[in-house]
LOGUDREN-497251 format. One line per 2 residues: their letters; for each residue x, y, z of N, C-alpha, C, O. Coordinates in steps of 0.001 Angstrom, whole numbers, plus 524288, in hexadecimal, padded with zeros to 5 digits. Atoms other than C-alpha are relative to their C-alpha. Layout:
BEGIN
A) X,Y,Z,X,Y,Z,X,Y,Z,X,Y,Z; ...
//
This chain:
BEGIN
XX) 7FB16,7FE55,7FDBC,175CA,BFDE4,BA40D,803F4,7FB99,7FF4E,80361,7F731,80125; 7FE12,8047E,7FFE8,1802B,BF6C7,BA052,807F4,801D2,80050,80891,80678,7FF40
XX) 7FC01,7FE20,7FDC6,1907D,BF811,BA3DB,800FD,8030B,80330,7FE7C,80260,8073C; 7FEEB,7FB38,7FB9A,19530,C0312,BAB73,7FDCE,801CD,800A0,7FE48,803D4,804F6
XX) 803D2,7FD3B,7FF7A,18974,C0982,BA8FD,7FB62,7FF64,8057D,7F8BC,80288,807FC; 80412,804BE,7FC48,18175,BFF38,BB24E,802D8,803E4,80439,80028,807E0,8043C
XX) 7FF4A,7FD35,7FA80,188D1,C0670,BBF3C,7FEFF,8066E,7FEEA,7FD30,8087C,802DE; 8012C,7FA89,801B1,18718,C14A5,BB9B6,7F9B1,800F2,80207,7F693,7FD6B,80109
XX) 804E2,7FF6D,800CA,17A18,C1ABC,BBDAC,7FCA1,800C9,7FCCA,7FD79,804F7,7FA90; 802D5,7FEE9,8033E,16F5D,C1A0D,BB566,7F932,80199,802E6,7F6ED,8002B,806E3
XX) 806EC,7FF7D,7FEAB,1601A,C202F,BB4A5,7FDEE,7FC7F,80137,7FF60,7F8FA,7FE45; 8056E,805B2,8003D,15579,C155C,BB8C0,7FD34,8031E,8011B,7FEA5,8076F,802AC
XX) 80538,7FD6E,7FE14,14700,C1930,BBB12,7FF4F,7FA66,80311,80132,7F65E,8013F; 80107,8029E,7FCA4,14272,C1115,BC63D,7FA19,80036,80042,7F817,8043C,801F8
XX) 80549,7FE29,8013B,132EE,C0D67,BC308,7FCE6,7FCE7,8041C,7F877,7FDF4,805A5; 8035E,801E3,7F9F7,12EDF,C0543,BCE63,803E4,7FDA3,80475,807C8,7FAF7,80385
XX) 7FBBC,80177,7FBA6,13576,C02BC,BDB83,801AE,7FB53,80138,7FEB0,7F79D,801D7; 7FC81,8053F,7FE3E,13FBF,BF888,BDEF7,802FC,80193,80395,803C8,80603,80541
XX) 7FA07,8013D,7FB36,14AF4,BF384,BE8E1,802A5,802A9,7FBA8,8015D,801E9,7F714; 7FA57,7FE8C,80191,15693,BFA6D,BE43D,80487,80263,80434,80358,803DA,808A1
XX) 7FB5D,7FEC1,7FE68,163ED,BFE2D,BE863,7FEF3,8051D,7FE9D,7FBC3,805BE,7FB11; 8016C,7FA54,7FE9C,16409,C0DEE,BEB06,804B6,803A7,802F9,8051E,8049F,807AB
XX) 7FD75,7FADD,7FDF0,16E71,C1846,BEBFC,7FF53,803C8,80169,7FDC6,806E8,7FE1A; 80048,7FBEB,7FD8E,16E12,C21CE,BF477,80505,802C2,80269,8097D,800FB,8028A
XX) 7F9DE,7FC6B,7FC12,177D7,C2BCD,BFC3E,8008F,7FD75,803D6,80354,7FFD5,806F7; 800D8,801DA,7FC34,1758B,C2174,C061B,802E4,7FA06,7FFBC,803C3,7F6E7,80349
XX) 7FF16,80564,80255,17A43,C15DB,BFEE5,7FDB0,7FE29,7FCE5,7FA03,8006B,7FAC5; 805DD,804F8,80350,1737F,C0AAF,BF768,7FDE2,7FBBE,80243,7FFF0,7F79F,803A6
XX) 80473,8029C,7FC6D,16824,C0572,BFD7A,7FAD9,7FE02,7FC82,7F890,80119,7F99E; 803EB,8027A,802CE,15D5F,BFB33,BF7C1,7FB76,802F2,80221,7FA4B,80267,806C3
XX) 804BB,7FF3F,7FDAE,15094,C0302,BF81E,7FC98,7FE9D,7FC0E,7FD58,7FB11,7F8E6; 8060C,80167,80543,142F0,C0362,BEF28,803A4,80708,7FEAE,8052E,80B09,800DA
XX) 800C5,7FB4A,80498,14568,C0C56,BE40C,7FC15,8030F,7FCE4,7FAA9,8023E,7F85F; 805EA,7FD49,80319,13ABD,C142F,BDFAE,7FF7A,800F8,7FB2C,80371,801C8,7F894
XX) 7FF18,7FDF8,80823,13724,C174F,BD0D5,80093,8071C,8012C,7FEDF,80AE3,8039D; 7FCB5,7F9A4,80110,13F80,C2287,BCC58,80454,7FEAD,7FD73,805FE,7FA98,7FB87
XX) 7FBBB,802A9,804DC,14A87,C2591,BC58E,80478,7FFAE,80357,80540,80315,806A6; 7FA62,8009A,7FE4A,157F2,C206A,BC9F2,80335,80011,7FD38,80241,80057,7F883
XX) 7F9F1,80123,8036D,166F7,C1F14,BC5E2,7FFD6,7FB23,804DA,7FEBC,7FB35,80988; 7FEA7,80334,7FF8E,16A4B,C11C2,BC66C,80539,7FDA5,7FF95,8086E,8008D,7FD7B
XX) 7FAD3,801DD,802CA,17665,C090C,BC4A8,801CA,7FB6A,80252,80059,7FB10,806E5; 7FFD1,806DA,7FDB4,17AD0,BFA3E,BC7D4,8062A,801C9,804D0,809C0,804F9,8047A
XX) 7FB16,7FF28,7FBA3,184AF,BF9BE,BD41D,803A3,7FA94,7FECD,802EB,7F5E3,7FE06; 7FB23,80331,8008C,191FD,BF544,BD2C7,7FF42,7FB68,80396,7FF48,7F6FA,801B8
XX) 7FE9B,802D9,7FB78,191D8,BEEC5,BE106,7FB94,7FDF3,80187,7FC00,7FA67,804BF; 8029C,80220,7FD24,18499,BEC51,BE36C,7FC90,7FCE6,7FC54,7F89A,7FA7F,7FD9D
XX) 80389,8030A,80383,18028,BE6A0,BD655,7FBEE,80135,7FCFA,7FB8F,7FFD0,7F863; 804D5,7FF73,80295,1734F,BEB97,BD39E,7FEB4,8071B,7FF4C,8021D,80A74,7FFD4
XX) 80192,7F9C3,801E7,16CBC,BF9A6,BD02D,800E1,8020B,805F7,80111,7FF56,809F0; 7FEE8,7FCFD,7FC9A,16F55,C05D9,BD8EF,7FC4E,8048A,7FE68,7FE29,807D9,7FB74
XX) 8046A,7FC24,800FA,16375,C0EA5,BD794,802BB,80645,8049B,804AA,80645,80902; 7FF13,7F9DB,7FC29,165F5,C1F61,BDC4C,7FB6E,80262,7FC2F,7F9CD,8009F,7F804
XX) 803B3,7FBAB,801A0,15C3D,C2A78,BD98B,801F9,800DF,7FC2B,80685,7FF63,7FBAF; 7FDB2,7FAD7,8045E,15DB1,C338E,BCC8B,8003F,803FE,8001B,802F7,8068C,7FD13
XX) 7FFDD,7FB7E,7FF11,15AE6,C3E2E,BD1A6,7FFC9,80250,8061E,7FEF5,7FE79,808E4; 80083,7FE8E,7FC0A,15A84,C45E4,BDE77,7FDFB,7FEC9,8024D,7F940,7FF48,8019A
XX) 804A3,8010F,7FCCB,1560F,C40AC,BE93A,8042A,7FEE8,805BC,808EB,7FEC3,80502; 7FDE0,801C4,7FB9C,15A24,C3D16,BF8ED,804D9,7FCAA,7FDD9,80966,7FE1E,7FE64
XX) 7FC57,80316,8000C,160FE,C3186,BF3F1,805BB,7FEDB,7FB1B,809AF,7FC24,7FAC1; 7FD00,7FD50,803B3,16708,C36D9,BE88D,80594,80034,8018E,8061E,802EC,8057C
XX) 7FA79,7FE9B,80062,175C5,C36CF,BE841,80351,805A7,7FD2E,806E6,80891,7FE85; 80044,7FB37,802A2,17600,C40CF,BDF32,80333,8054C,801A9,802B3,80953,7FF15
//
């Protein structure tokens, strides 16, 4: 990911769990991320990756 592209969401597969940053309808909150697939994308304000679901789910924005 590289220019403008880097804040745009992109696919990731997520293959074993980490700390990450986590959008939800709730805000963004550091939890454990489970393996699966996400949309990703680097945050303007907070620096580092912003992990959300890809598909339907509770926390889905969607």
């Amino acid at each position: 990911m590289s220019g403008d592209a880097t804040y745009e969401w992109q696919p990731c597969s997520i293959l074993f769990p980490r700390i990450g940053t986590m959008l939800s309808r709730h805000g963004v909150r550091t939890r454990v991320i489970l393996p699966g697939h996400y949309l990703v994308r680097r945050s303007r304000t907070l620096g580092g990756r912003i992990y959300r679901r890809a598909s339907g789910g509770e926390d889905d924005l969607g």
